[in-house]
C-alpha positions in Angstrom: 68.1 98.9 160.4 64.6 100.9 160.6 66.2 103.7 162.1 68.6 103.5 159.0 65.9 103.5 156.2 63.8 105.8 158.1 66.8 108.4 158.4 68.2 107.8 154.5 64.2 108.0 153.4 64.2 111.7 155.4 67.1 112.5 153.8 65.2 111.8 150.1 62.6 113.6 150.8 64.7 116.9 152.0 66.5 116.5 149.0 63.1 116.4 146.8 61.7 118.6 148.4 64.9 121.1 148.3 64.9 120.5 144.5 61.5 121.3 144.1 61.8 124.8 146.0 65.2 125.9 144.2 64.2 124.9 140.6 60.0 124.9 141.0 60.2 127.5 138.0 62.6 125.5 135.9 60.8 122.4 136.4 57.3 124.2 136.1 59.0 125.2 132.6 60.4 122.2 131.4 57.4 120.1 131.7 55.8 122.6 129.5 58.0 121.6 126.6 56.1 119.8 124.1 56.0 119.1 120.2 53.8 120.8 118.2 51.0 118.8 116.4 53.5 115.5 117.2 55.8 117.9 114.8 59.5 116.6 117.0 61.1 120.1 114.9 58.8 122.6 116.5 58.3 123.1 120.0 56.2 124.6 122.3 57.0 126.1 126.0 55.8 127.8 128.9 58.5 130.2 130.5 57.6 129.9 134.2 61.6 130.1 135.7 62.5 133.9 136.9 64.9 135.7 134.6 66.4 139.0 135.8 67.4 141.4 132.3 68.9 144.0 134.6 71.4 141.3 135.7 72.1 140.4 132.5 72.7 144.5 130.9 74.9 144.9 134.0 77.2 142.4 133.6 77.6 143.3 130.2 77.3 139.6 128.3 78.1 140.6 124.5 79.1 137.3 123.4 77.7 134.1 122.5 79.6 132.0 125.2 79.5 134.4 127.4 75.4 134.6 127.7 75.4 130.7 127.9 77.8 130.7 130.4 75.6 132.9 132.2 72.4 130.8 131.2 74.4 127.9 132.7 75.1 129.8 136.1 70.9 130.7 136.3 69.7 127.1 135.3 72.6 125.2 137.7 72.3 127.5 140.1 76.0 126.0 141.2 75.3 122.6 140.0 77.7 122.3 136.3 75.8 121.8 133.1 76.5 121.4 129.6 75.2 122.8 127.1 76.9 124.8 123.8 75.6 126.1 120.7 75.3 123.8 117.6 76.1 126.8 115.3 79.3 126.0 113.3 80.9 128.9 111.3 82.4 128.2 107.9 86.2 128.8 107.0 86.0 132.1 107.2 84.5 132.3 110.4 81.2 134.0 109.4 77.8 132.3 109.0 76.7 133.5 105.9 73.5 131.7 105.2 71.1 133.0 108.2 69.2 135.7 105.6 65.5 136.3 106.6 62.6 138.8 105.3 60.8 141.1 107.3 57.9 143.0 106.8 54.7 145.5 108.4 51.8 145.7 106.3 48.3 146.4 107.1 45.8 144.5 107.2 42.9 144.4 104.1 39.9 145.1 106.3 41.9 148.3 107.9 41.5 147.2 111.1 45.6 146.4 112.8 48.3 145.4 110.5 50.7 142.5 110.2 53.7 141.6 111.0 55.5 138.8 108.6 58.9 137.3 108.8 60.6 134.3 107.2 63.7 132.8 108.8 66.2 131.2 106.2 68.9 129.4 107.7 69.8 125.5 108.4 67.0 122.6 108.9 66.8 122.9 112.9 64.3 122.6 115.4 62.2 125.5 116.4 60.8 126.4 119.9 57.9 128.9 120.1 58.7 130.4 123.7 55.5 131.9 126.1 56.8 133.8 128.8 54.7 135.8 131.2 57.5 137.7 133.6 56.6 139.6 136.9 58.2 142.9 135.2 57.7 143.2 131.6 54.8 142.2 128.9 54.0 139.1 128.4 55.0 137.2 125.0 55.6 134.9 122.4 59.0 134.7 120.8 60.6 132.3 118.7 64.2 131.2 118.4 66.3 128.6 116.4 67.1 125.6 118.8 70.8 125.2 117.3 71.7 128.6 119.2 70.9 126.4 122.4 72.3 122.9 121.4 69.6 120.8 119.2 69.6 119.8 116.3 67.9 117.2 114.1 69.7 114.8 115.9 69.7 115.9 119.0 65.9 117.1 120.2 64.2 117.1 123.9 62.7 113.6 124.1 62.8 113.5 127.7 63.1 115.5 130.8 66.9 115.6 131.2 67.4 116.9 127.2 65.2 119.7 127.7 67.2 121.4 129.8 68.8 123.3 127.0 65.2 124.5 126.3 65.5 126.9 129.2 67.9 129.1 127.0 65.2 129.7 124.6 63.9 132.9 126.9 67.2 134.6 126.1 67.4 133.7 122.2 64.5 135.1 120.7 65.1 135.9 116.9 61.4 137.4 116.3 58.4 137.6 118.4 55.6 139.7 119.0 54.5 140.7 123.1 51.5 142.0 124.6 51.1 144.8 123.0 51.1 144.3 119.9 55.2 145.2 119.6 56.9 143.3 116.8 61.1 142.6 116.1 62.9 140.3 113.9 66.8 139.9 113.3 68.1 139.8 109.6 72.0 138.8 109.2 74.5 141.4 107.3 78.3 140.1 106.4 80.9 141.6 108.4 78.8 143.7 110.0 79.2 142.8 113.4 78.3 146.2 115.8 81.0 147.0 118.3 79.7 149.6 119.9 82.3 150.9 122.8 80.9 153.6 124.8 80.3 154.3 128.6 77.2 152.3 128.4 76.2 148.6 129.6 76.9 146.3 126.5 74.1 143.9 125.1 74.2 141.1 122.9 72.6 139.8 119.5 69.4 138.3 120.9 68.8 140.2 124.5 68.3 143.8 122.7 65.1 142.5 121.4 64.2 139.9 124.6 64.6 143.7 126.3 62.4 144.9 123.6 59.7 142.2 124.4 59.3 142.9 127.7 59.7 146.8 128.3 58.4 148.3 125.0 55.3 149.2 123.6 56.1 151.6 121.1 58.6 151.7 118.3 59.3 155.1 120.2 60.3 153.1 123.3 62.1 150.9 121.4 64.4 153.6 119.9 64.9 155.2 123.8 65.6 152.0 125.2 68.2 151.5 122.7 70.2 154.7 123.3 70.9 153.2 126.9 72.7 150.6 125.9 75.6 149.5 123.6 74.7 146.8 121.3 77.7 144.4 120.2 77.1 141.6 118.4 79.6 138.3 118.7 82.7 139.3 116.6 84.0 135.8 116.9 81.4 135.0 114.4 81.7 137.4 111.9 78.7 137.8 110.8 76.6 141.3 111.7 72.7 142.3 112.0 70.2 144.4 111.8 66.7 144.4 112.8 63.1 145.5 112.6 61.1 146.8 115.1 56.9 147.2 115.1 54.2 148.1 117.1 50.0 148.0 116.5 50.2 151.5 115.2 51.3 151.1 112.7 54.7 152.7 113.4 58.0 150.9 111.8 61.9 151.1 111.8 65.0 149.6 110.8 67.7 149.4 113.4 71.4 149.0 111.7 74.8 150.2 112.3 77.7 152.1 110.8 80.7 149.9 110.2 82.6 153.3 109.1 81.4 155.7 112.1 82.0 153.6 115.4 78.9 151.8 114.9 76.9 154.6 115.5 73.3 153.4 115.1 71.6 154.3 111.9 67.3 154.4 112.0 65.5 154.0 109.0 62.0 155.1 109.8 58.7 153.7 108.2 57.2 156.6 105.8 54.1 157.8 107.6 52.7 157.9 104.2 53.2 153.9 103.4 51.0 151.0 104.2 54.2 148.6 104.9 57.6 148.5 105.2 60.4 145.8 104.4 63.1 144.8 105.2 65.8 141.6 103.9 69.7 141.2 104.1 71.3 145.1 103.2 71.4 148.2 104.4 68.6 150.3 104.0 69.8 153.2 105.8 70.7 156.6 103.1 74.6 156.7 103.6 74.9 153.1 102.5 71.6 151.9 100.4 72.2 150.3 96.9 69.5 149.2 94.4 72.1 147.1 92.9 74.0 143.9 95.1 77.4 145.1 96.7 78.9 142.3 99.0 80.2 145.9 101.4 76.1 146.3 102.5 74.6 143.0 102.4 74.4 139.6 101.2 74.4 139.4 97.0 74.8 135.5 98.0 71.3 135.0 99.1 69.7 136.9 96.7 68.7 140.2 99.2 68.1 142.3 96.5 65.8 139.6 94.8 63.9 139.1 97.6 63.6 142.7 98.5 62.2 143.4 95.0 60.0 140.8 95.1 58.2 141.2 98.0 58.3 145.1 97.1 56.4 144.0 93.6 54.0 141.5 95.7 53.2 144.4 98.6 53.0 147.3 96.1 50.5 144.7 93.4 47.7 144.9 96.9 48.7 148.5 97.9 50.1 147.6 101.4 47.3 145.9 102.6 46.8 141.9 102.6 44.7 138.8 104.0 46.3 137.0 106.1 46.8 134.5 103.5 48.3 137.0 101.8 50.6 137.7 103.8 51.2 134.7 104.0 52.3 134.2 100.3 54.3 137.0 100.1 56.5 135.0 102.4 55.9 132.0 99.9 57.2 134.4 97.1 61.0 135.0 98.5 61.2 131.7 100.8 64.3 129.0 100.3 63.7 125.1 99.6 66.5 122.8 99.5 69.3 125.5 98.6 72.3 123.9 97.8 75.7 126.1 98.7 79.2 125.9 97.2 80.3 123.9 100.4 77.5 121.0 100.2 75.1 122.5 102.9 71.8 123.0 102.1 69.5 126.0 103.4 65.8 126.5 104.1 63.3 128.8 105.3 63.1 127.3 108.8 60.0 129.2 109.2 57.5 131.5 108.1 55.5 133.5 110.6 53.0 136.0 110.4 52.1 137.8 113.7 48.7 139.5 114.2 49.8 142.8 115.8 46.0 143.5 117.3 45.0 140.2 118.3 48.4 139.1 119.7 48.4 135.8 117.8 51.4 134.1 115.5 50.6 131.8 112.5 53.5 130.0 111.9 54.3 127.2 109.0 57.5 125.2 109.6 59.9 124.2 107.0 58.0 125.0 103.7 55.4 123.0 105.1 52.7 125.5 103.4 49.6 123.2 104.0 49.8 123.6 107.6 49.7 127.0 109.6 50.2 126.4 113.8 48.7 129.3 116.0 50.0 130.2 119.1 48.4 133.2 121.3 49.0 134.6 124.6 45.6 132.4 125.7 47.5 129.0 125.7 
C-alpha cells in the first residue's frame, strides 16, 4: 500500500512539475493579473508567456474567431479551452457604437508631446497589458476585456477565470511602447478593409500589437505596413482606421479606400502643426467632409461634433497643453450614460493620456474624472 502512495505521489509531482515547465510563462502571467486600486473593471498584467507575431502574419489570422482560435491553440497547448468574445453585433450585423478620439499634441513646457485617446464603447472591464518580449520593445497596451470574454458579470476573480486574460497581448486597442511610439483604433461603418493581395493578411488588433513591438518611427510604421494586408473581420461589419505616433513629434492617420480595393490612404501630420486629431470619419482628401455623411463616418456618434470640439479646445492653447489639459480636452468630447434607439447605453470606457517621452499612461476609467491611474514601463 506504501509502494502505491509513493508511486501515485511520483506521479503528482511529474505532473506538477510538467505543468510548471510547459505553462511557467502563462502561469508567471496569470498571477500578475490584478485589479487596479481594488477597481474589479480595470486590470492590471504582466505579459511573461512567449508569443511568436511571425507565426501569427504567416498563418494569415484576419478574423476575430480565427485569432482566438489561435490564442486557444497557444494557451492549451493541446489541452481544449473556452473562451469567445462577449461582443454582440446589432441587427444589422455591425457594432456601431465603438467611436473613440484620438489625438498628438505637444506638450506646454516644449519638452515631448502627448498622446490622448478616449475609448467610447460599452461599460466593460479594462486590462492595461505590460509585456516585455525577447524580440520587440517593450510596452503598455490597453484592450477592452469583452473582445476576450468579460464582462461586468463575468471578471477574473480567481486563477482559473483569468485565463481569458492571456488574450489581452493580442487585443491591444491603444498603447504606447518603449520608445515613445503611440496607436489607437477609431471605428468607421461599413468600412471593413479587405485587402487581397500576395501579402500575409493581418487582423484588426495585431497591425498595431506589430506596431508595438517592431516600430519606433511613424516612418517604420508606414514600411511595416506595406508588407502586409490588413483585413478587418467582415463578419462584423463595422471598419477602422487608426493613428499612429512617435516622440518626434511625427503623426498619421492610417485608413482605407472602400472604392479602390482598399488601397491604404495616409493622412500625414502637417509639419507645421503642434497636434493632430483624429475621431470617427475619414480624414483622408478623396473622401473628407466638414459636414456628417453616414458614406465616411459615423453622424450617429456625433464625429463631426467631437472633431470640432476638440479642434476649438486644441486650437484655444495653440497645440500645446498640461497634462491636465490634455486631460480635459478628452473631458470635452467624452460619453456618459448615452442612451441608443435599441436601449443600450454607451460610455467612454476610458480616457488615457500617454506621455510619449517618459513612457508613462494616465488613465481615468469610466468617467471617473477624480481619479487618474499611472502605469509605466517601471512596474
Amino acid at each position: 500500500m506504501k509502494k502505491i502512495l509513493l508511486w501515485i505521489l511520483a506521479i503528482v509531482v511529474a505532473i506538477c512539475v510538467a505543468v510548471a515547465l510547459i505553462w511557467s510563462g502563462e502561469i508567471a502571467t496569470l498571477r500578475s493579473v490584478r485589479s487596479v486600486d481594488g477597481n474589479h473593471y480595470l486590470y492590471q498584467m504582466e505579459y511573461k508567456a512567449a508569443y511568436d507575431l511571425d507565426d501569427v502574419v504567416a498563418k494569415d489570422i484576419d478574423e476575430n474567431p480565427e485569432l482566438l482560435d489561435y490564442i486557444i491553440s497557444r494557451i492549451g497547448k493541446g489541452i481544449p479551452i473556452k473562451m469567445k468574445s462577449a461582443q454582440v453585433a446589432d441587427e444589422n450585423g455591425e457594432l456601431e457604437t465603438f467611436n473613440c478620439t484620438s489625438f498628438q499634441a505637444g506638450k506646454a513646457d516644449g519638452d515631448g508631446f502627448w498622446y490622448g485617446r478616449n475609448y467610447d464603447y460599452y461599460k466593460n472591464p479594462t486590462m492595461v497589458t505590460i509585456s516585455r518580449p525577447k524580440k520587440g520593445y517593450s510596452s503598455i497596451a490597453v484592450s477592452d476585456m469583452s473582445h476576450f470574454g468579460y464582462s461586468l458579470d463575468k471578471i477574473p476573480t480567481s486563477f482559473m477565470t483569468k485565463v481569458s486574460c492571456l488574450a489581452a497581448v493580442y487585443a491591444p486597442v491603444d498603447g504606447i511602447n518603449e520608445k515613445g511610439l503611440c496607436t489607437s483604433i477609431m471605428a468607421l461603418p461599413k468600412q471593413a478593409s479587405q485587402q487581397a493581395t500576395d501579402k500575409h493578411d493581418v487582423g484588426t488588433t495585431i497591425i498595431m500589437r506589430l506596431w508595438l513591438d517592431r516600430c519606433s518611427t511613424v516612418e517604420e510604421a508606414l514600411a511595416l505596413l506595406e508588407t502586409v494586408d490588413v483585413r478587418h473581420d467582415a463578419t462584423v461589419g463595422s471598419g477602422y482606421h487608426y493613428m499612429v505616433a512617435d516622440a518626434n513629434g511625427d503623426c498619421a492617420v492610417v485608413e482605407f479606400d472602400k472604392e479602390d480595393g482598399w488601397k491604404t490612404m495616409i493622412v500625414r501630420k502637417d509639419p507645421e502643426a503642434e497636434y493632430m486629431l483624429v475621431t470617427n470619419h475619414l480624414l483622408s482628401e478623396k473622401y473628407y467632409t466638414t459636414e456628417p455623411d453616414i458614406a465616411v463616418g459615423n453622424p450617429h456618434s456625433k464625429s463631426w461634433w467631437r472633431y470640432e470640439t476638440a479642434t476649438a479646445y486644441l486650437d484655444g492653447h495653440n497645440g500645446k497643453l498640461t497634462l491636465e489639459e490634455a486631460q480635459e480636452c478628452l473631458a470635452q468630447v467624452h460619453w456618459k450614460d448615452l442612451l441608443w434607439e435599441d436601449g443600450t447605453v454607451e460610455d467612454t470606457q476610458y480616457s488615457n493620456v500617454y506621455d510619449q517621452k517618459n513612457i508613462t499612461l494616465s488613465l481615468r476609467n469610466w468617467n471617473t474624472y477624480e481619479t487618474t491611474n499611472f502605469f509605466s514601463l517601471g512596474q
